[in-house]
C-alpha positions in Angstrom: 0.0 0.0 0.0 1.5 3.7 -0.7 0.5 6.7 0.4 -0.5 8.9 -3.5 1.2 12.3 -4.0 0.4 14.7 -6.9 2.1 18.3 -7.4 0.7 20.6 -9.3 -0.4 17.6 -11.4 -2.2 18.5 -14.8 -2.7 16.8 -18.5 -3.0 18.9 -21.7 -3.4 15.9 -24.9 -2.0 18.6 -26.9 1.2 20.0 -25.7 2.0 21.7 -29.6 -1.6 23.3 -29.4 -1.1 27.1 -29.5 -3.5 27.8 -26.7 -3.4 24.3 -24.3 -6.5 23.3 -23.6 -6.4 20.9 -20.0 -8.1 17.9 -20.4 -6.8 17.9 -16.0 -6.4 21.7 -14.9 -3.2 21.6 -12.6 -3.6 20.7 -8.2 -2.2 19.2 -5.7 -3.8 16.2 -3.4 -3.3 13.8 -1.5 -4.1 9.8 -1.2 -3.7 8.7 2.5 -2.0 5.0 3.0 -5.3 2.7 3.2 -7.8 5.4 2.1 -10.9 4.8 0.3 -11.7 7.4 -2.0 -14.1 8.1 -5.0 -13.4 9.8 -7.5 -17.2 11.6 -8.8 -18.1 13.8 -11.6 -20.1 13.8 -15.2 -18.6 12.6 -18.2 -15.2 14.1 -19.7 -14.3 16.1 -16.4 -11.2 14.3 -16.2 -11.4 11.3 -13.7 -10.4 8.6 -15.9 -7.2 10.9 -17.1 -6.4 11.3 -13.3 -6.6 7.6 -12.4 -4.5 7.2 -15.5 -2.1 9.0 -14.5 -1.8 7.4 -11.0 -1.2 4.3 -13.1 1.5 5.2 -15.6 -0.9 5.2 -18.6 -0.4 8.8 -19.0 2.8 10.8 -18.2 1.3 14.1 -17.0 2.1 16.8 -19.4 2.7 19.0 -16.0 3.8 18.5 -12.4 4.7 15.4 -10.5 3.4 12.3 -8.8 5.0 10.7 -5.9 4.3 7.0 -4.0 5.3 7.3 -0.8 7.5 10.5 -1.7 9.7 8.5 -4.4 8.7 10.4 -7.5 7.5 8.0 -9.9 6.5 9.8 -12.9 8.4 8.4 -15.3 8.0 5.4 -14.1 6.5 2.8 -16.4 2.8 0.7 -15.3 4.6 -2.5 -14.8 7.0 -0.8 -12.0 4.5 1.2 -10.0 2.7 -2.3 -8.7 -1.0 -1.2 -9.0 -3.9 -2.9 -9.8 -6.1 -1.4 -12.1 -9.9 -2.3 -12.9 -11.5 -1.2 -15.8 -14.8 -0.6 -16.9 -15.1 -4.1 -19.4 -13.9 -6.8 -18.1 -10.2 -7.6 -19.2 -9.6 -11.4 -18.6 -8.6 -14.5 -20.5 -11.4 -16.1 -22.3 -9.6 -19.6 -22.7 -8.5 -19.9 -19.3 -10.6 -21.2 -16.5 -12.1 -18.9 -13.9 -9.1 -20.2 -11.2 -6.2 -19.2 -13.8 -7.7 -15.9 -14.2 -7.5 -15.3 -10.6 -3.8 -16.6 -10.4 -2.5 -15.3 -13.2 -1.5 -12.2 -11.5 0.2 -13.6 -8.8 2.0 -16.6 -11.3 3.4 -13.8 -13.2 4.8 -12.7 -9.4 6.1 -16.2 -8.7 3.9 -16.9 -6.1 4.4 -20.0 -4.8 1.1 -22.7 -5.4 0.1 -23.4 -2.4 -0.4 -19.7 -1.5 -1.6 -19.0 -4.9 -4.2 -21.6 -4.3 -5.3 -20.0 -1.0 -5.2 -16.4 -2.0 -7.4 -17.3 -5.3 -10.0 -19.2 -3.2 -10.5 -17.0 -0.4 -11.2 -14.1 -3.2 -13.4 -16.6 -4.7 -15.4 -16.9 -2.0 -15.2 -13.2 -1.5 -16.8 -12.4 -5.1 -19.0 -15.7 -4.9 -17.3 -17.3 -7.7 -16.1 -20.8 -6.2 -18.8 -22.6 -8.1 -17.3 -21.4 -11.5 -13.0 -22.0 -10.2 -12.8 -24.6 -12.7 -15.1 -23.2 -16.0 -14.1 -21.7 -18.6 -14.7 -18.0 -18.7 -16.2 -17.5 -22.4 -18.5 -19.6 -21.0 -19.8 -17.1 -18.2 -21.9 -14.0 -18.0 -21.3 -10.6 -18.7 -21.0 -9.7 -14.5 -19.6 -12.6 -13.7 -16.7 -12.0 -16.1 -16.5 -8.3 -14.4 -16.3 -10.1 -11.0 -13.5 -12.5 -12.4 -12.0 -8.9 -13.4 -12.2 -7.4 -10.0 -11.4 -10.7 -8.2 -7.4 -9.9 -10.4 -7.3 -6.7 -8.8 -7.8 -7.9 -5.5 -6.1 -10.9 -5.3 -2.5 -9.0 -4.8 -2.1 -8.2 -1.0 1.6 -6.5 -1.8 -0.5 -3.8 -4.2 0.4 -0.1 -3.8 -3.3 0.6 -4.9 -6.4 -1.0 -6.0 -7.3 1.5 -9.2 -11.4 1.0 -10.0 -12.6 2.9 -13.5 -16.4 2.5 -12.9 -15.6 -1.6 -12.0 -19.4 -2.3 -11.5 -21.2 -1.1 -14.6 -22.1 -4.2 -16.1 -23.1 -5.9 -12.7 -26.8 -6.0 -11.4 -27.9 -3.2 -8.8 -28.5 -5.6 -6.1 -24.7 -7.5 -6.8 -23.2 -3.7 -7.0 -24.5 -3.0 -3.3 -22.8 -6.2 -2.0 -19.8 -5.6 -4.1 -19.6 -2.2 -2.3 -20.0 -3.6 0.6 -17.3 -6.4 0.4 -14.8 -3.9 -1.2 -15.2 -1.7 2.1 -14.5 -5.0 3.9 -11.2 -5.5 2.1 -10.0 -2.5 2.7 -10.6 -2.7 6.7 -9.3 -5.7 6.7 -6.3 -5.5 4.2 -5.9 -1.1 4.4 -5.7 -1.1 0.9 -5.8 2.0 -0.7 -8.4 2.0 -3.1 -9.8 4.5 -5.2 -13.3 4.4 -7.4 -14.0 6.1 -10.5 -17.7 6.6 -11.3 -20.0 9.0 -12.1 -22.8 7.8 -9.8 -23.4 10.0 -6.5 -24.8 6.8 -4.9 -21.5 4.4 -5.6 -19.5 7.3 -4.2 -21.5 8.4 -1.3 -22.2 4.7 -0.1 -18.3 3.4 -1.2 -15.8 6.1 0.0 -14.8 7.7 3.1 -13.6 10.7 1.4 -14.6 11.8 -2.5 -13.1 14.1 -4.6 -16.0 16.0 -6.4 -14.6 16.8 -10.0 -16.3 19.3 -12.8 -14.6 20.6 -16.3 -10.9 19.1 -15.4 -11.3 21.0 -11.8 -11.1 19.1 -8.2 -14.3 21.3 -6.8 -14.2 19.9 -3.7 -12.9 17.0 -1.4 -15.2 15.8 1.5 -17.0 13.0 3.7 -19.8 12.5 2.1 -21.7 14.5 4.6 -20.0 17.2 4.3 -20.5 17.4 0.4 -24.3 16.9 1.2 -25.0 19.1 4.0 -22.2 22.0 2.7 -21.6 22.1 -1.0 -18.4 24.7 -1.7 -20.2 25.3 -4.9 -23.9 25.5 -6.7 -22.5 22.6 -9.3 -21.8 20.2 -6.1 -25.2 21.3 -4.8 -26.8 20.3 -8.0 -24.7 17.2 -8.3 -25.0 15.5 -5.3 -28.4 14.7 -3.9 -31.8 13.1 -4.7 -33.5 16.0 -6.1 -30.8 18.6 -6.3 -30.6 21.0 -3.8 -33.1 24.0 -4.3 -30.9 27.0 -5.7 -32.2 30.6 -6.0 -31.0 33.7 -6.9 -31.2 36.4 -4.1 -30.4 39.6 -2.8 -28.7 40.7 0.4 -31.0 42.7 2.5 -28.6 43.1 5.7 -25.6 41.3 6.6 -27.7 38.1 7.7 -31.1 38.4 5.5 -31.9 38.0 2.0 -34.6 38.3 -0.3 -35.6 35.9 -3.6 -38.4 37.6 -5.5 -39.5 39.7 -2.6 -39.2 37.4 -0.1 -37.4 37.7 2.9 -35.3 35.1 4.6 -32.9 35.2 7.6 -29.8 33.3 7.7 -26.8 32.2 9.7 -24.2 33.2 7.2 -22.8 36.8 7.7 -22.6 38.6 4.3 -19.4 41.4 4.4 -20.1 44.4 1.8 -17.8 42.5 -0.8 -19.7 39.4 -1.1 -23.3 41.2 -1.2 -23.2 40.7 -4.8 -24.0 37.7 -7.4 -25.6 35.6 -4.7 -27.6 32.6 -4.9 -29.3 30.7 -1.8 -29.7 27.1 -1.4 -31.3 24.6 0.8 -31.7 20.6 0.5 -35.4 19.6 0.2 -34.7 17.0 3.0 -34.0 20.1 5.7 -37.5 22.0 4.4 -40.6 21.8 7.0 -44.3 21.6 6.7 -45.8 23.9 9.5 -49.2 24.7 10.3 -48.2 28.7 10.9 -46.5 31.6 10.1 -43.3 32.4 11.5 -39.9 34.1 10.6 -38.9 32.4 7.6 -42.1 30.5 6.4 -43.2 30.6 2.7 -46.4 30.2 2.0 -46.2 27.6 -2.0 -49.1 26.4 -4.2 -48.4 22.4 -4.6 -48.1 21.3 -7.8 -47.3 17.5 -7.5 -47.0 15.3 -4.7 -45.1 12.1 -6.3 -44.7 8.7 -3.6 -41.5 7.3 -4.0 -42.0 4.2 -1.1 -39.7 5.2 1.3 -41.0 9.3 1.1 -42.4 11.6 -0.6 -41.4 14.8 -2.7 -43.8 17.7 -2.9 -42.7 20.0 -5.8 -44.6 23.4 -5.0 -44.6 26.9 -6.2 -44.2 30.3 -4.5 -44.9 33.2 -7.6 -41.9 31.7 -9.4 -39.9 30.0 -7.3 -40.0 26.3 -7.6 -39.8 24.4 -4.3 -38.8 20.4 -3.8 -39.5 19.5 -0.6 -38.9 15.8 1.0 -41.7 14.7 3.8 -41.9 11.1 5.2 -44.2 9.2 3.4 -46.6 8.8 6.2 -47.1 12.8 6.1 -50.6 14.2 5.0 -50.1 16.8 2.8 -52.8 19.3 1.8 -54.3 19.4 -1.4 -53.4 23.0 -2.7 -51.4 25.5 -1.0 -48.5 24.1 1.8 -46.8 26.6 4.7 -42.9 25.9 4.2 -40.2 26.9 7.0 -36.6 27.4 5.8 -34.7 26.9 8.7 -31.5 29.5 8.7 -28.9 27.1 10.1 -29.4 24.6 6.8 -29.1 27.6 4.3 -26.1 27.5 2.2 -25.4 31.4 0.4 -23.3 31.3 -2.5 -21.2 34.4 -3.9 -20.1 33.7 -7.5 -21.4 30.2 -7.3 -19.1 29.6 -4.5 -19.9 29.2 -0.7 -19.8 31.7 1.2 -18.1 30.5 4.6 
């Protein structure tokens, strides 16, 4: 296991180009010894590049990357000892399910007797002892992935495990288990592994820390609560949560009070004079009330939809032309035209320039 450096790491495709255009805008970060991270954001913000470059498959066109503060830049895949996942399956059709599984330790001169063990305790891990001794043409799509992360895993001596969006091909309940067993691994082996995808619910049920990325940019680096209860900006406020949080623009009142549209609404963040500008306000659904009267910060919303989702319900509602998603438990009665909506200070989030304002 290593501990993952980059400095002022960034990747340009086309270092001749005129005006560079980063396909990986240059930062610094850090991958602890025996973390588990994720690494979330849409398509073509520049995860997979970054996970590349942790793995030799791309020299970074600028800045440096260190394991365990030996710079290994220039070091080739082969000599950084990684395992990488990808997101197809990359095994051996004419080898058995077992030779799959040892090949990467046989390549290591393992000796067989611990080859043997290390394969069939991973087997059992990824519930493939059934299949050890069939061929692997002969198997399904996920179960080929699995035999594909079971490679990855079955190295103990691994500076990383490196996961490009391992679990698209497998079933939604299989991917929960699999998440759960990787989480296993790594408390039980402190592996460092780290989890490309562009699914907020991999990442927020999967990694202890994620790494929020947009448009080649780290945006921001948090527990999963923190990303949901304090977005650093309105794209990581849209991005993670079931609905997105609400986001308004608004105007600054007084140094703690705003107004959308006309309406006023205390908050807890302090506004100085030079951040009183280009502000936006915004609240998860999940931290909006239901009351029965009017108080500071209530808003009285026409309901537009009520949609039943098992587990809750989301009320989408309107106030003039403010659109308002607000999250009850499914056992709440709800009127059937207009709704009285509290928007507790504490949980607002105020946004200068689409960043937070602290």
């Amino acid at each position: 296991m290593a501990k993952i450096e980059f400095k002022n790491v960034g990747h340009c495709y086309d270092v001749s180009a005129e005006n560079k255009v980063y396909a990986l805008n240059p930062f610094s970060l850090t991958w602890e010894d025996g973390g588990r991270y994720a690494l979330l954001g849409p398509s073509g913000c520049g995860k997979t590049t970054m996970l590349n470059i942790m793995s030799g498959l791309i020299t970074p066109s600028d800045g440096n990357v260190y394991f365990d503060e030996n710079d290994i830049t220039n070091v080739i895949t082969e000599e950084r000892n990684i395992a990488q996942v990808f997101q197809f399956p990359v095994i051996y059709n004419t080898m058995t399910v077992f030779d799959n599984l040892a090949f990467p330790l046989r390549c290591r001169k393992f000796d067989e007797d611990k080859i043997k063990t290390k394969v069939h305790e991973v087997a059992e891990l990824l519930n493939l002892t059934e299949f050890l001794n069939k061929l692997t043409k002969k198997l399904t799509a996920d179960q080929k992935q699995l035999i594909s992360l079971g490679r990855g895993l079955v190295r103990e001596d691994v500076a990383a495990v490196l996961m490009d969006e391992p679990l698209t091909v497998i079933d939604p309940d299989l991917k929960f288990k699999l998440r759960r067993k990787l989480k296993e691994i790594n408390a039980k082996y402190k592996t460092t592994l780290i989890y490309v995808t562009h699914d907020q619910n991999e990442a927020m049920t999967f990694a202890d820390n994620i790494i929020v990325m947009n448009e080649g940019n780290v945006v921001q680096i948090g527990t999963p609560k923190e990303l949901f209860e304090k977005p650093k900006t309105t794209f990581v406020g849209y991005f993670i949560g079931s609905p997105a949080m609400n986001i308004y623009p608004c105007d600054a009142v007084s140094d703690d009070e705003v107004s959308i549209g006309g309406l006023k609404l205390k908050v807890n963040t302090k506004l100085p004079d030079s951040q009183k500008s280009n502000l936006k306000l915004g609240i998860r659904s999940e931290y909006i009330n239901v009351v029965n009267k009017k108080s500071e910060n209530t808003v009285e919303a026409n309901i537009n939809l009520v949609e039943d989702f098992g587990n809750y319900k989301l009320i989408s509602a309107t106030n003039d032309n403010i659109q308002i998603k607000v999250k009850v438990k499914r056992e709440s009665v709800i009127p059937e035209d207009k709704i009285l909506l509290e928007i507790p200070p504490e949980h607002c989030c105020i946004y200068n320039n689409e960043e937070l304002v602290e």
